[in-house]
Backbone bond lengths (Angstrom), bond angles and torsions (degrees), N, CA, C in turn:
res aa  C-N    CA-C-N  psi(-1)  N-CA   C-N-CA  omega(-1)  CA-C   N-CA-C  phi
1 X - - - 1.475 - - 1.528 109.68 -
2 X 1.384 105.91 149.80 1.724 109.15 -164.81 1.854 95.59 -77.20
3 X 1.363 123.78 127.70 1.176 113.68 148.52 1.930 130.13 -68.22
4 X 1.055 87.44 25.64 1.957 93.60 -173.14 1.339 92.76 -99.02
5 X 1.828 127.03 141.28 0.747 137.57 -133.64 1.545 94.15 -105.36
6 X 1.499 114.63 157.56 1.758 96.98 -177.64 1.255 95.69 -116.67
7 X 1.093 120.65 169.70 1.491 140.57 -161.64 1.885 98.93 -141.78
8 X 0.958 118.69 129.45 1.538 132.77 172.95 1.732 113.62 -86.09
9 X 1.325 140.65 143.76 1.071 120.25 150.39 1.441 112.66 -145.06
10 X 1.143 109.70 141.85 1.868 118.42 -176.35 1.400 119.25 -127.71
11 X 1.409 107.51 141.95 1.507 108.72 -170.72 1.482 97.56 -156.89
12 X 1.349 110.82 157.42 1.654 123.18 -176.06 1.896 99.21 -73.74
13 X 1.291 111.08 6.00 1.605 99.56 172.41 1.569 96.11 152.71
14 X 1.557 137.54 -126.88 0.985 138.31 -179.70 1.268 136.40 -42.27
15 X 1.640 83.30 -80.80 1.920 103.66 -174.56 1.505 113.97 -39.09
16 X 1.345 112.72 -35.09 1.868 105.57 170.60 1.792 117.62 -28.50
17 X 1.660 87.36 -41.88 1.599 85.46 -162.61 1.658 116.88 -74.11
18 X 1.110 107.26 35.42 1.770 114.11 -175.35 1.531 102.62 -124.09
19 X 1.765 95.37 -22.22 2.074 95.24 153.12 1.319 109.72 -83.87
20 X 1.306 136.48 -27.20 1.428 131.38 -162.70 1.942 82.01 -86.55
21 X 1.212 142.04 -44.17 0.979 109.37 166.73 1.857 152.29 -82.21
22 X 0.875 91.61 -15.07 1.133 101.62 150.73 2.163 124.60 -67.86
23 X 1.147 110.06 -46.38 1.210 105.82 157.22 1.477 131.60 -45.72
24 X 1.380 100.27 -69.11 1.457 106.62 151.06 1.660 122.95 -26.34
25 X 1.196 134.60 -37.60 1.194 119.83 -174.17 1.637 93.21 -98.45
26 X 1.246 144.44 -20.73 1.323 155.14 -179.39 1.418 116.32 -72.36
27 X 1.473 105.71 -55.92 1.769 106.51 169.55 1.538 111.37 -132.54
28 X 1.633 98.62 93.50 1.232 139.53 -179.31 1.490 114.91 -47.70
29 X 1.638 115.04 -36.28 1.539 138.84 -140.11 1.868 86.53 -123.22
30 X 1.241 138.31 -0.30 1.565 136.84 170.03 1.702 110.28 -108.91
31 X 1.479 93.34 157.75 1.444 108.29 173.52 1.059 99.02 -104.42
32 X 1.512 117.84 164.41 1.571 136.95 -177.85 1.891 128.27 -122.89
33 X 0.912 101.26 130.60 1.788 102.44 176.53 1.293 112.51 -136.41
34 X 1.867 118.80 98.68 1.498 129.04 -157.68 1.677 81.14 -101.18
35 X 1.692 100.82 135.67 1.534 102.31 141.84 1.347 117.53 -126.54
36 X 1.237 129.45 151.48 1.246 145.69 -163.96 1.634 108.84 -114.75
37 X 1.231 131.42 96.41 1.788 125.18 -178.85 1.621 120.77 -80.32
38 X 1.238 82.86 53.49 1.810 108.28 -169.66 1.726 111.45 -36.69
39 X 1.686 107.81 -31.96 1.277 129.42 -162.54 1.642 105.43 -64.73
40 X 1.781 102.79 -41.81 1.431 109.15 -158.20 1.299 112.30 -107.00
41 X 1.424 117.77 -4.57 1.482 124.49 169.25 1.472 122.73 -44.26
42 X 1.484 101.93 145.90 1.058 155.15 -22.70 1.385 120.16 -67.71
43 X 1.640 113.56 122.64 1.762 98.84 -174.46 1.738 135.08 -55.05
44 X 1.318 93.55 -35.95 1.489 123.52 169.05 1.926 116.18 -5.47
45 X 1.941 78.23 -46.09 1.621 88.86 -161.77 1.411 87.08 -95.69
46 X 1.471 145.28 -3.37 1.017 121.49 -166.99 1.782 117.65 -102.52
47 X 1.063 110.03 148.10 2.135 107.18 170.05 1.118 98.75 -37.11
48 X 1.781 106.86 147.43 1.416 117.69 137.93 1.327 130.27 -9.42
49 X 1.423 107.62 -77.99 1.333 137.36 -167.18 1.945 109.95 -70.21
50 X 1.484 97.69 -30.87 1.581 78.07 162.65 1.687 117.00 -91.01
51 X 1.669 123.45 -15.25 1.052 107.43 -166.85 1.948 97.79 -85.16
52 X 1.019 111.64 -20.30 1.987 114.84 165.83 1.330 86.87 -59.96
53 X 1.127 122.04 -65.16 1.525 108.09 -156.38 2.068 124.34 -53.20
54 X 1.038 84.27 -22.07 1.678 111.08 -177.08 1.552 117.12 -93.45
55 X 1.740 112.64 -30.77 1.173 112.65 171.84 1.883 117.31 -75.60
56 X 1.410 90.95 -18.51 1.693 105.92 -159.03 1.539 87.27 -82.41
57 X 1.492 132.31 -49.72 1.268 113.28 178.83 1.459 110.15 -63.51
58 X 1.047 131.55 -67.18 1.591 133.12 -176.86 1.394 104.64 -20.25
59 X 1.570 105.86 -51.65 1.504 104.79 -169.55 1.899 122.55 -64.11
60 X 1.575 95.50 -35.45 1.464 92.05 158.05 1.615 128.92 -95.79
61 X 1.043 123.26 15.43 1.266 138.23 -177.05 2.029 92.60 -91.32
62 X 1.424 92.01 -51.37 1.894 82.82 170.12 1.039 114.40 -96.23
63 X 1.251 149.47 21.47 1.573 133.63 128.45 1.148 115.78 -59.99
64 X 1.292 126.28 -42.03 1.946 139.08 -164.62 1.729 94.95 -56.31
65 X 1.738 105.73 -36.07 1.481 119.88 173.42 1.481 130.31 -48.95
66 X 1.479 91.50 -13.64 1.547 100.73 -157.39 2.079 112.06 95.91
67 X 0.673 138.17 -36.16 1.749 137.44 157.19 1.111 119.94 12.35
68 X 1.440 125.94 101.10 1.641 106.96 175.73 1.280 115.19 -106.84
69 X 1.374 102.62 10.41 1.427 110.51 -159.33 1.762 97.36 -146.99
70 X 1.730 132.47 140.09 1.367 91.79 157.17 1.512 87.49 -146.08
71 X 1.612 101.46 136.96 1.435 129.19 155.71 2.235 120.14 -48.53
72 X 1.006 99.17 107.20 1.825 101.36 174.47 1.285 101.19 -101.74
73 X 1.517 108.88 105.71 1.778 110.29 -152.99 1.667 86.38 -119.40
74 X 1.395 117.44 20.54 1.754 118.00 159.30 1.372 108.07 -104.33
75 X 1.248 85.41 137.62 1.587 108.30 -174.93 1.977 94.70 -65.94
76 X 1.115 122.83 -70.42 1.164 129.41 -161.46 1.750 108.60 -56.48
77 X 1.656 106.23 -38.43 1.991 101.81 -171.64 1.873 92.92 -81.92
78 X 1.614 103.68 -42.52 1.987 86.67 162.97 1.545 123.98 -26.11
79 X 1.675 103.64 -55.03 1.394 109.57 -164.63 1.873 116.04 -72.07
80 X 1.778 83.29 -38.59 1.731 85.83 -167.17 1.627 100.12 -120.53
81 X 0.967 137.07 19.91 1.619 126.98 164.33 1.870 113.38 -119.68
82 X 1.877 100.17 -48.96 1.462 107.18 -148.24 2.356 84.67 -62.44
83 X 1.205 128.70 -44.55 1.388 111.36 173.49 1.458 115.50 -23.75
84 X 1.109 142.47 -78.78 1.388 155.65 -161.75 1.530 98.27 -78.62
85 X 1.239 130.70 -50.50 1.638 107.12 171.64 1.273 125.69 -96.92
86 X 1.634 126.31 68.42 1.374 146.76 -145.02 1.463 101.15 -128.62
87 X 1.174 98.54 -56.04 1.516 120.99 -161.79 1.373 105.52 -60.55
88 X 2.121 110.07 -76.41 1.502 152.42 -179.03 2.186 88.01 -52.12
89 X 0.654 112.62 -40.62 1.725 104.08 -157.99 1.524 100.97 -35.00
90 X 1.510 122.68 162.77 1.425 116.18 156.21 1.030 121.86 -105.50
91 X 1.608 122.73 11.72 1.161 126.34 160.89 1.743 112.65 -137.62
92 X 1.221 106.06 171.32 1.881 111.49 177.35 1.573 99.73 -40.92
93 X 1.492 128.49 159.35 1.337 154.09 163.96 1.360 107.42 -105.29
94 X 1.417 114.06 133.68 1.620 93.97 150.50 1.661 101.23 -146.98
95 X 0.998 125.69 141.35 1.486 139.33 177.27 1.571 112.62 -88.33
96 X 1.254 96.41 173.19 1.751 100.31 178.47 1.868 114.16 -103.78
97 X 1.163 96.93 -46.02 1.625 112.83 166.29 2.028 109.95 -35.29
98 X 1.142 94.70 -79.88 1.888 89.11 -170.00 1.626 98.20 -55.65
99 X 0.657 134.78 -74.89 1.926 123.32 -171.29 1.522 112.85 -46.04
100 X 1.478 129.12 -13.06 1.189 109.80 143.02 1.323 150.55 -73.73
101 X 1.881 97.69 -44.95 1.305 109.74 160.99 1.984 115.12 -51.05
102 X 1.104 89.83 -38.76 1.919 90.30 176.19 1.743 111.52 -62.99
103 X 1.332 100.41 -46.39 1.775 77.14 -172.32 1.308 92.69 -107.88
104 X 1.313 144.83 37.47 1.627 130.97 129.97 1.885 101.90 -69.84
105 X 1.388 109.06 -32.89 1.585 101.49 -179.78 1.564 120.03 -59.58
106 X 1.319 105.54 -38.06 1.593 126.01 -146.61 2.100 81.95 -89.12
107 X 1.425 112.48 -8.30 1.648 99.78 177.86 2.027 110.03 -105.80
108 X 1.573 106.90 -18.38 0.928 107.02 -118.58 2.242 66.63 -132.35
109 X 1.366 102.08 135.48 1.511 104.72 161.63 1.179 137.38 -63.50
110 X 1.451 125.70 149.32 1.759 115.84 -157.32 1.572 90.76 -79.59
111 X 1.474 114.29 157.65 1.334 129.20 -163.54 1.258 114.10 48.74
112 X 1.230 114.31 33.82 1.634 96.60 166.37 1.339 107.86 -118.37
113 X 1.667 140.13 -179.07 1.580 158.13 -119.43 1.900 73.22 -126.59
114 X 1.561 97.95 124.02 1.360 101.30 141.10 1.705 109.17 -119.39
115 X 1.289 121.09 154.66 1.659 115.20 -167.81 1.828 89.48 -104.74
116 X 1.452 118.65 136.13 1.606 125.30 -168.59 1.659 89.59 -115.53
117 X 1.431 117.73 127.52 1.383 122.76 -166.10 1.723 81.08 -124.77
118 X 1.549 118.90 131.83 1.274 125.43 -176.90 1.589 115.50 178.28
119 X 1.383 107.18 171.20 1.499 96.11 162.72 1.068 147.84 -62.29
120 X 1.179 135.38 -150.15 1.515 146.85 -172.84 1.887 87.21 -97.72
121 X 1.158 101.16 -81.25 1.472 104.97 -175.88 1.656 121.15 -16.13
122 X 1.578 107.64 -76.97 1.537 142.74 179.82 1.336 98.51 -41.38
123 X 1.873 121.27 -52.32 1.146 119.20 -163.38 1.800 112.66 -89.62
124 X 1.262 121.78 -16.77 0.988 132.70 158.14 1.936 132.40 -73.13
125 X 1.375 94.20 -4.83 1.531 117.54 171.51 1.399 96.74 -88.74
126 X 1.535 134.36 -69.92 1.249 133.99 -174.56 1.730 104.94 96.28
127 X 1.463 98.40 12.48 1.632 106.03 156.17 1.541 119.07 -31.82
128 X 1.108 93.52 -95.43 1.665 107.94 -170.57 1.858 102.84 -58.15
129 X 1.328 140.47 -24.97 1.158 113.20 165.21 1.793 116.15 -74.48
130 X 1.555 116.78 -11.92 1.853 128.24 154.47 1.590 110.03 -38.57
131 X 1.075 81.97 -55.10 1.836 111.09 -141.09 1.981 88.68 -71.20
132 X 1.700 99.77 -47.69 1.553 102.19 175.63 1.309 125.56 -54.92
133 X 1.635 106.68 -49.78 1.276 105.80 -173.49 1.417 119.86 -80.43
134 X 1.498 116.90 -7.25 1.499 134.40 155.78 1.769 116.80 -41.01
135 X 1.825 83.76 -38.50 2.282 84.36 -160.07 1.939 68.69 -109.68
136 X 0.933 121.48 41.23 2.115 92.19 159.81 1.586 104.23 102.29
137 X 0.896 118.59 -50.16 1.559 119.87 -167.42 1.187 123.41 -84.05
138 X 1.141 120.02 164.65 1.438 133.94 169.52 1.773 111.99 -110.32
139 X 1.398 93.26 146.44 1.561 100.49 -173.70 1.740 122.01 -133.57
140 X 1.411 100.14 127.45 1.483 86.77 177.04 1.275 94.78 -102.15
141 X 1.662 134.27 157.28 1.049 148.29 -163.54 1.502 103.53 -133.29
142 X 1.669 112.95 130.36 1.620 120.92 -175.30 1.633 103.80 -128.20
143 X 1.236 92.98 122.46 1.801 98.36 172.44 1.949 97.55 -80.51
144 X 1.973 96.87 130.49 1.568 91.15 163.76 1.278 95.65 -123.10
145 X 1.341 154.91 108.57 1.376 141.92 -174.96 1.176 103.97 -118.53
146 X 1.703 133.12 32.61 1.390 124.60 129.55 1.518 122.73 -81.56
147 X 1.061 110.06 -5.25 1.582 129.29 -165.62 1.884 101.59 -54.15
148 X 1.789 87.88 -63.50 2.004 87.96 179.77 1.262 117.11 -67.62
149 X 1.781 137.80 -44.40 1.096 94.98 164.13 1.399 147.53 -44.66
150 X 1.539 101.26 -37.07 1.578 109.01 -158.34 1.729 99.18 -65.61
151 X 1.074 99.30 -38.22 1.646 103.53 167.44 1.735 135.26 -28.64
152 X 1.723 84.70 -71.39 1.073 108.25 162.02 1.396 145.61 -66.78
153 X 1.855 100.30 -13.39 1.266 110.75 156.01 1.821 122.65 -92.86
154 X 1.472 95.14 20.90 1.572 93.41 -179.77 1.394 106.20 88.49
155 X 1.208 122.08 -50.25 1.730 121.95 176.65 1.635 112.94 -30.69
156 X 0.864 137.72 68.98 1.318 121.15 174.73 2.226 113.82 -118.16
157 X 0.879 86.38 -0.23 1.673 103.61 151.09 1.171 126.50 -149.41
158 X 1.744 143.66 173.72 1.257 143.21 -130.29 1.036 135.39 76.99
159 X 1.093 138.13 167.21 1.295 148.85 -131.07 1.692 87.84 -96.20
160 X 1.645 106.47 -56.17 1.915 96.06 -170.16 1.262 100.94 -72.40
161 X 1.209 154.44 -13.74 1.223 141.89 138.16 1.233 134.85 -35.78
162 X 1.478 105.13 -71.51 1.631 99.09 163.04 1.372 143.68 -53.03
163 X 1.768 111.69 -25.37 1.360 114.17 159.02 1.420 124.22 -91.17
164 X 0.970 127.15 27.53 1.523 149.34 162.97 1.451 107.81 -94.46
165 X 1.696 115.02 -62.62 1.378 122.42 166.32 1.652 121.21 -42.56
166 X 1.274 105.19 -41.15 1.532 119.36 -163.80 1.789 85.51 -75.97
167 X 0.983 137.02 -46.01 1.771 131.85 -152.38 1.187 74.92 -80.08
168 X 1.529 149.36 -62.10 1.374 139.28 -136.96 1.429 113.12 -73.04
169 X 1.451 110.48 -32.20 1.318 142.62 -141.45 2.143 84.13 -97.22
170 X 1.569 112.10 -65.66 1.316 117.91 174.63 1.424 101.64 -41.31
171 X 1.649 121.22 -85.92 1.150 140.97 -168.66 1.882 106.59 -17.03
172 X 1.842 104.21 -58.04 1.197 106.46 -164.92 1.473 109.84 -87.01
173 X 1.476 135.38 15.74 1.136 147.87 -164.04 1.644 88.68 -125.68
174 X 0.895 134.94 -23.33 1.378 134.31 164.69 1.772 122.65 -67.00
175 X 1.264 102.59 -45.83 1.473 112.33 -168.91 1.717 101.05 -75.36
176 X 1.772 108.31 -24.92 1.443 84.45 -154.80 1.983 99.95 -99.69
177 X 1.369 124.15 159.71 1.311 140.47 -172.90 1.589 103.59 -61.68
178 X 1.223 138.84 -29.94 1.273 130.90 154.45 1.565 126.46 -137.00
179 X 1.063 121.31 -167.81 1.002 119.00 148.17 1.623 127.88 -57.55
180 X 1.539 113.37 121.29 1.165 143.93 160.60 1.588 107.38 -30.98
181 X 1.679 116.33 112.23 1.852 119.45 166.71 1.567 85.93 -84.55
182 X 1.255 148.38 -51.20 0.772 128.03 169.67 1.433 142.56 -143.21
183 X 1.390 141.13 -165.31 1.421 137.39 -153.43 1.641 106.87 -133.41
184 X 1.441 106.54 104.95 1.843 93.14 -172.43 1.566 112.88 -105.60
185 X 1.416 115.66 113.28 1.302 102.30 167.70 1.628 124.88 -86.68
186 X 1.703 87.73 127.13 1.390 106.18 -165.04 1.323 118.92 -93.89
187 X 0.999 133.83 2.34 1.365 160.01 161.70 1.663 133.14 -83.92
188 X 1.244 144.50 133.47 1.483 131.91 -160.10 1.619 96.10 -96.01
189 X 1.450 119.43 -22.40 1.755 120.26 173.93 1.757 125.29 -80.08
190 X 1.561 95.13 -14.67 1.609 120.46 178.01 1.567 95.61 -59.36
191 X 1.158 123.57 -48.60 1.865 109.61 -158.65 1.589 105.42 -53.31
192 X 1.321 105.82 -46.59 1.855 116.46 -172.86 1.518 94.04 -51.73
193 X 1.161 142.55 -32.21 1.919 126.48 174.35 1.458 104.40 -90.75
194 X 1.082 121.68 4.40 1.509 98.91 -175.92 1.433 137.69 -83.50
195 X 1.784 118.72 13.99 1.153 150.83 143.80 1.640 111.05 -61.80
196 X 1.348 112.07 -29.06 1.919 116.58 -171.75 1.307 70.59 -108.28
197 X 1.129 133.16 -87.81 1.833 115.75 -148.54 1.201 118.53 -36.94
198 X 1.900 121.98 -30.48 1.449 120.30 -162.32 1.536 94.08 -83.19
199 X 1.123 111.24 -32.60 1.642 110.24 -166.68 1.847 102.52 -73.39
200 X 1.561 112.56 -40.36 1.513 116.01 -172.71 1.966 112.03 -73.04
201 X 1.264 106.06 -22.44 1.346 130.90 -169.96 2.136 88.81 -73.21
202 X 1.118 88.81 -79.91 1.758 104.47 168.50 2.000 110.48 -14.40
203 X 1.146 98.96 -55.94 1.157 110.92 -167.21 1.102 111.09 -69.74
204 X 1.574 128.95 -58.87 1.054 131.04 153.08 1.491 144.21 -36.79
205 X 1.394 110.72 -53.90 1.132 117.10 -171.78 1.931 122.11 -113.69
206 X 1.888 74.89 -18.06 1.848 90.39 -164.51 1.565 109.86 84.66
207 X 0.952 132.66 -164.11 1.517 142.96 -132.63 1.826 107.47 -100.63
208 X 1.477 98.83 82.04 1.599 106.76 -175.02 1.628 84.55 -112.02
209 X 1.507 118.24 143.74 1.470 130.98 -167.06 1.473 88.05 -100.75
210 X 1.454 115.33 150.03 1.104 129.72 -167.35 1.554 112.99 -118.08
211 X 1.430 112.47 117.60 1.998 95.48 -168.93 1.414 83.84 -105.99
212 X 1.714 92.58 163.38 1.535 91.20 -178.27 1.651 92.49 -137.15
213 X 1.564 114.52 105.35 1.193 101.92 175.28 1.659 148.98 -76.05
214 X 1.492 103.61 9.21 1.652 110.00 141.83 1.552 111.12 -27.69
215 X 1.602 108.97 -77.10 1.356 115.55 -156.03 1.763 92.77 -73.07
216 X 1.044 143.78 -72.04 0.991 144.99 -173.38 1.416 114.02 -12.75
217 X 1.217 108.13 -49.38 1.783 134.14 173.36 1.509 110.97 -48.25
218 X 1.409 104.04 -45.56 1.535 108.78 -173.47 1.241 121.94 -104.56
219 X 1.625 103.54 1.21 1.714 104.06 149.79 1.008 112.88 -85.22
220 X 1.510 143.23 -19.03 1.216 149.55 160.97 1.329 129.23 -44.61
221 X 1.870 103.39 -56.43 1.018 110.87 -171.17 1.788 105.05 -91.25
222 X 1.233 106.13 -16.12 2.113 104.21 143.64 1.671 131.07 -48.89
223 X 1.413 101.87 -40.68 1.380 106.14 166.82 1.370 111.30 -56.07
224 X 1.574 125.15 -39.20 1.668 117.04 -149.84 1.661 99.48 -92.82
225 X 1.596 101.46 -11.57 1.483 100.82 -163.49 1.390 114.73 -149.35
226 X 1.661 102.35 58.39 1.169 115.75 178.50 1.444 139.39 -39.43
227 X 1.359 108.24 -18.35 1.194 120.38 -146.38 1.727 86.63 -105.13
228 X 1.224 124.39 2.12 1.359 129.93 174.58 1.322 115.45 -105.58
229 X 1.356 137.41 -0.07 1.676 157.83 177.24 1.323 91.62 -64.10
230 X 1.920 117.46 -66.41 1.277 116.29 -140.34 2.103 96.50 -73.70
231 X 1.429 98.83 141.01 1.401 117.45 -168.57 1.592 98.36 -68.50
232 X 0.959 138.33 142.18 1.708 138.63 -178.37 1.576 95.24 -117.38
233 X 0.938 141.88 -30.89 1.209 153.66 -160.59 1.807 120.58 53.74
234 X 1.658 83.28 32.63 1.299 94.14 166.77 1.676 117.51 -106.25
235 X 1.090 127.97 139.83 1.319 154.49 -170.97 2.164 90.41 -54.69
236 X 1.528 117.97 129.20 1.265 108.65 -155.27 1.954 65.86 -87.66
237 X 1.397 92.16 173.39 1.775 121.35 176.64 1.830 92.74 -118.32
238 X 1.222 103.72 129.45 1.647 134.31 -171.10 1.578 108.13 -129.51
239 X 1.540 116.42 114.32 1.632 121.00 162.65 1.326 98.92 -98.85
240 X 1.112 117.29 153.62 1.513 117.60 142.88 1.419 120.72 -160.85
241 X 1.448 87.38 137.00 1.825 114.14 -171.44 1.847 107.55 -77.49
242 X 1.026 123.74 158.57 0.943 126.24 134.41 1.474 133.79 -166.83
243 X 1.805 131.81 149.25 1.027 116.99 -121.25 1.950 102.55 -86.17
244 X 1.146 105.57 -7.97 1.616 131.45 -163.80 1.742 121.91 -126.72
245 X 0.776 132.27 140.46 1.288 145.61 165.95 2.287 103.99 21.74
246 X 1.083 88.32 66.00 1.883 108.67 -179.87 1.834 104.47 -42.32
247 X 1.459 113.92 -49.66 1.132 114.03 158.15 1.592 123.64 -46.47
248 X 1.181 136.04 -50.84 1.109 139.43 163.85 1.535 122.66 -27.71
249 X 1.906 105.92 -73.30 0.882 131.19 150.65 1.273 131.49 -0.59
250 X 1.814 89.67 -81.75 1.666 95.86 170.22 1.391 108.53 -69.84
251 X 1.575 152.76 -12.53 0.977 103.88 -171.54 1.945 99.43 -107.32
252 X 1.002 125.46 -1.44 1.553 128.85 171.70 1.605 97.04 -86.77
253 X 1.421 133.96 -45.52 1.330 93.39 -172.96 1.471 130.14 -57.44
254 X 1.258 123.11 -36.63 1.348 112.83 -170.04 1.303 115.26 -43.85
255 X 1.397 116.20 -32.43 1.495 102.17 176.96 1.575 128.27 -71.82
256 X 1.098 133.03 16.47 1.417 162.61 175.71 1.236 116.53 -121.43
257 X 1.318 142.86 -59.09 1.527 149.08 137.38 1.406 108.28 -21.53
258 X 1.357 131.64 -70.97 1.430 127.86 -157.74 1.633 115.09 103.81
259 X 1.505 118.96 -30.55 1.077 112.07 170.38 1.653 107.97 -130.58
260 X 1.655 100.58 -164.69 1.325 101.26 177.38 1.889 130.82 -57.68
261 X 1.314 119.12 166.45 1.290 112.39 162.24 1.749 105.68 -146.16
262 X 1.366 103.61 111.67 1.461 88.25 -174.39 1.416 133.14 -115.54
263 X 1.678 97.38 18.55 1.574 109.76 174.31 1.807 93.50 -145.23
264 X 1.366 101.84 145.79 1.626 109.76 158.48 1.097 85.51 -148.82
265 X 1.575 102.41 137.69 1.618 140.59 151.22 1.694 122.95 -56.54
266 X 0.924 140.75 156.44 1.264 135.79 171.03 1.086 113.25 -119.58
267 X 1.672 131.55 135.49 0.922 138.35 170.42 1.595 125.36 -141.37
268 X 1.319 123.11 148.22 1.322 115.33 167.58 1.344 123.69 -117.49
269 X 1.425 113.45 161.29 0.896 132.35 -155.37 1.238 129.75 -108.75
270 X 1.638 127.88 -32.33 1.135 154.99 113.10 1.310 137.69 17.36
271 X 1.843 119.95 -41.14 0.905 101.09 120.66 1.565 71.00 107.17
């Protein structure tokens, strides 16, 4: 049996996998087990109580994996499940929300405007403006919910992109009391624009730094699990579940991953 440490990761379907990569380049020395709840997407629309209910299996579905650790790389079960299953877990939690709000702080001066770019869901929780005023800051929060399709349809530069970005980008530069120290993406499909946002942001406002809490997450979850930093120069080992159409899966994640995926498992969740 491998002594390399495993790492769990869960997401309402795709966008997770832009924390599993970024992790991946962060803790070099861990193995990985992504599930994707392809079945129940989009959480947004769903209760509280079913998206806890859905995170809590996932969460033991990747221990059964081996998991010693597990990543909640949704913006929305971060906001509205991982609280209440924090405590009960049988292994560490980690969310995406607090490691952003933290290193938008750690760039950005105490009391000053960070701007929270996210969904409907996330932004209707009032997470990340918690989570802000927790590390110092204040937050105005902007729903963009053309953002994941366009994503997901590959659109992530061009012209209807960028003027989509630009209204979202105006709109949420309007609401807030100053200028923005910084820009949080609150979303796991947000990182893939953040070459058009930095450039559309620029234009607008000039030079607001952009955190992207994927990575933020996986310096985090480096802190808890040090012993997964050091590089082995072994090739990491990757499962991944997902709860719906695995074919699918494999062939849209790569564009979120960065590289190939050439098996998914199926699993349910349901229970």
């Amino acid at each position: 049996m491998s002594e390399r440490p495993v790492i769990g990761v869960f997401d309402s379907g795709f966008g997770g996998l832009t924390v599993l990569r970024e992790l991946l380049k962060h803790l070099p020395g861990a193995d990985f087990v992504y599930l994707g709840d392809t079945a129940h997407l989009p959480y947004g629309s769903k209760s509280q109580a079913m998206i806890t209910r859905y995170t809590h299996a996932a969460i033991y579905e990747l221990v059964s994996h081996g998991a010693q650790l597990v990543v909640i790389a949704c913006n929305t079960a971060s906001a509205l499940a991982l609280p209440s299953l924090q405590a009960s877990a049988p292994v560490p939690l980690i969310g995406v929300i607090g490691p952003g709000a933290a290193a938008a702080a750690a760039i950005a001066p105490a009391g000053s405007t960070a701007l929270v770019l996210a969904t409907e869901a996330t932004v209707s929780s009032h997470a990340y403006a918690e989570a802000c005023a927790v590390a110092g800051l204040g937050a105005v929060e902007k729903a963009c919910p053309l953002f994941v399709p366009l994503v997901e349809e590959g659109w992530i530069d061009g012209s209807i992109t960028e003027q989509i970005a630009e209204v979202y980008l105006r709109e949420a530069l309007a609401l807030s009391p100053e200028l923005p120290s910084a820009i949080v993406l609150g979303c796991t499909h947000y990182p893939l624009l953040r070459p058009l946002l930095q450039r559309v942001v620029q234009g607008i406002a000039g030079d607001v730094p952009i955190v992207d809490s994927a990575e933020a997450t996986a310096r985090r979850t480096a802190q808890l699990m040090p012993e997964a930093v050091a590089d082995t120069l072994v090739e990491p080992t990757i499962r991944f579940f997902a709860t719906d159409s695995a074919a699918k899966f494999a062939r849209l994640g790569p564009h979120f991953l960065g590289r190939a995926i050439e098996h998914v498992e199926s699993v349910n969740l349901d229970g």
